[in-house]
C-alpha positions in Angstrom: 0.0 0.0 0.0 1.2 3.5 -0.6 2.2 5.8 2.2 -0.3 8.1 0.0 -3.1 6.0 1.2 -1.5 4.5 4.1 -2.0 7.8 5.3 -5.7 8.9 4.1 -7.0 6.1 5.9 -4.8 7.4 9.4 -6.7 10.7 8.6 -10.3 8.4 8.5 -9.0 6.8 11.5 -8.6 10.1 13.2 -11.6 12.2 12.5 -13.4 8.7 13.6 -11.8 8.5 16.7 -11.8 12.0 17.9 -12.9 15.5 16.9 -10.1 17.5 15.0 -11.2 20.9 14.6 -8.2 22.0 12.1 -5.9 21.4 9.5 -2.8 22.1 12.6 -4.6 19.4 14.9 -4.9 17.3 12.1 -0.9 17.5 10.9 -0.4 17.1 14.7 -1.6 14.1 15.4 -0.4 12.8 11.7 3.4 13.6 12.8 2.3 11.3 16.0 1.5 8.2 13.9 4.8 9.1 11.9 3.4 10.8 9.0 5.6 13.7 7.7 3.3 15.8 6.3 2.6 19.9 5.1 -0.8 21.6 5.1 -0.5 21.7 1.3 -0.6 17.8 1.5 -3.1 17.5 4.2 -5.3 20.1 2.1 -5.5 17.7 -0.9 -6.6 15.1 1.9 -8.8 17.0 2.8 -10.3 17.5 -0.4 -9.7 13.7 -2.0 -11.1 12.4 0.8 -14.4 15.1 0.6 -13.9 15.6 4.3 -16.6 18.1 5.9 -17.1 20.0 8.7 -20.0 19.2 10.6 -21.4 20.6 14.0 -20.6 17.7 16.8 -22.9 17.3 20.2 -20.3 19.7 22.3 -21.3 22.6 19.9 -18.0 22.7 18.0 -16.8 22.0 14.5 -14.9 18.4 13.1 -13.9 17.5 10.4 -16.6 14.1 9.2 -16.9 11.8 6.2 -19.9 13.3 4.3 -22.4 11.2 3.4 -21.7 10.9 -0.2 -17.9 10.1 0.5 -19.0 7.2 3.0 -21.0 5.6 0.2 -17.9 6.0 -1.9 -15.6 4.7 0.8 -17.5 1.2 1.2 -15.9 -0.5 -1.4 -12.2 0.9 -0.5 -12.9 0.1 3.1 -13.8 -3.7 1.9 -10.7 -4.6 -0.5 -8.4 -3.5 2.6 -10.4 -5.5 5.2 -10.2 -8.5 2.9 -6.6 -7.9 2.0 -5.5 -7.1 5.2 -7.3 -10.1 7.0 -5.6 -13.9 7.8 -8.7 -15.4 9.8 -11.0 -15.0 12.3 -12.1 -17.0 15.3 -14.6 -16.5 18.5 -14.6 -17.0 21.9 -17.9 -16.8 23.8 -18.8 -13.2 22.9 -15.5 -12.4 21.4 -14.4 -12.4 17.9 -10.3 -12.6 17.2 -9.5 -11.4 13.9 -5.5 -12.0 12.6 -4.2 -9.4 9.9 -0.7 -9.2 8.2 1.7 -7.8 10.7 1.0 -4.1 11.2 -2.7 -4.1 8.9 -4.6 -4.4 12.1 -5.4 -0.8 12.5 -6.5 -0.1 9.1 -8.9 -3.9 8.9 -10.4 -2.6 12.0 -11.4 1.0 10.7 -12.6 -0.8 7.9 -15.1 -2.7 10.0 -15.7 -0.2 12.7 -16.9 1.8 9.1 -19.5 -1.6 8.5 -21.4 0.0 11.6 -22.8 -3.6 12.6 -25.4 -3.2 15.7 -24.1 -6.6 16.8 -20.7 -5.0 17.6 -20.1 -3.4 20.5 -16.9 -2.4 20.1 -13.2 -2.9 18.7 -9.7 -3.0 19.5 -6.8 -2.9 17.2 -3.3 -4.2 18.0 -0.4 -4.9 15.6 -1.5 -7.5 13.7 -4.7 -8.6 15.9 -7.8 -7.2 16.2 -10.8 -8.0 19.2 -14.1 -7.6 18.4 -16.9 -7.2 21.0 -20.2 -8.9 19.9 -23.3 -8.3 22.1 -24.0 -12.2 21.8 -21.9 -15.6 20.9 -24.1 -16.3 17.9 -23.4 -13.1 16.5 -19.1 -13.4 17.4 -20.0 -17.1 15.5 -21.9 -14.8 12.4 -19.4 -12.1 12.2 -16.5 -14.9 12.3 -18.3 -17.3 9.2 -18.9 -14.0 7.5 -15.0 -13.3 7.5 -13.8 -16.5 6.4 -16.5 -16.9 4.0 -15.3 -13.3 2.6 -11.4 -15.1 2.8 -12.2 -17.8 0.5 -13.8 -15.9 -2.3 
């Protein structure tokens, strides 16, 4: 993958996570995952990506996926989850998904972006990534789903 889009999807990952108000906070926390980047760069980001600003619950401005752009994204945010991905397995409640060493963080924005209601939540490591299902039969559904996905 290119650091081009090695980086547009740290920028997804970002917004996602937390709200950045500016193109300053948003080189900021770039340079903090290792990016080297200008605001001329993060500008055409910006724009590539059709990044907006919407209005969050605390009042203030964040940069957002807009809606068209999320539609657009689906597809993207599929080929690297299936790229990325090894294999899945569940425990109980839990689903344990392996990636190629260091693809964990970008699989798991991919399917934090799937917005599943049977998910409660997800952590990334390195190349591992837990997922929290609100039952076992839906850890056992998201698992089958994956390695179905792997052998197509």
């Amino acid at each position: 993958m290119n650091i081009r889009k090695q980086r547009q999807e740290a920028i997804l990952e970002l917004i996602k996570e937390e709200p950045i108000s500016t193109q300053d906070e948003l080189i900021s926390k770039l340079r903090d995952k290792s990016f080297e980047v200008t605001q001329a760069t993060i500008s055409r980001d910006i724009k590539e990506l059709k990044l907006v600003k919407k209005i969050g619950a605390n009042g203030k401005s964040a940069y957002a996926v807009s809606e068209a752009a999320a539609e657009r994204l689906a597809p993207k945010y599929n080929a690297i989850f299936i790229e990325s991905i090894i294999s899945a397995d569940y425990a109980l409640n839990t689903c344990v998904v392996k990636t190629h060493t260091g693809m964990a963080n970008a699989a798991c924005a991919a399917l934090d972006a799937a917005a599943n209601d049977s998910v409660v939540g997800t952590i990334a490591g390195d190349d591992t990534i837990f997922v929290l299902c609100r039952t076992e039969a839906a850890a056992a559904e998201l698992c089958s789903k994956i390695n179905g996905a792997l052998k197509k």
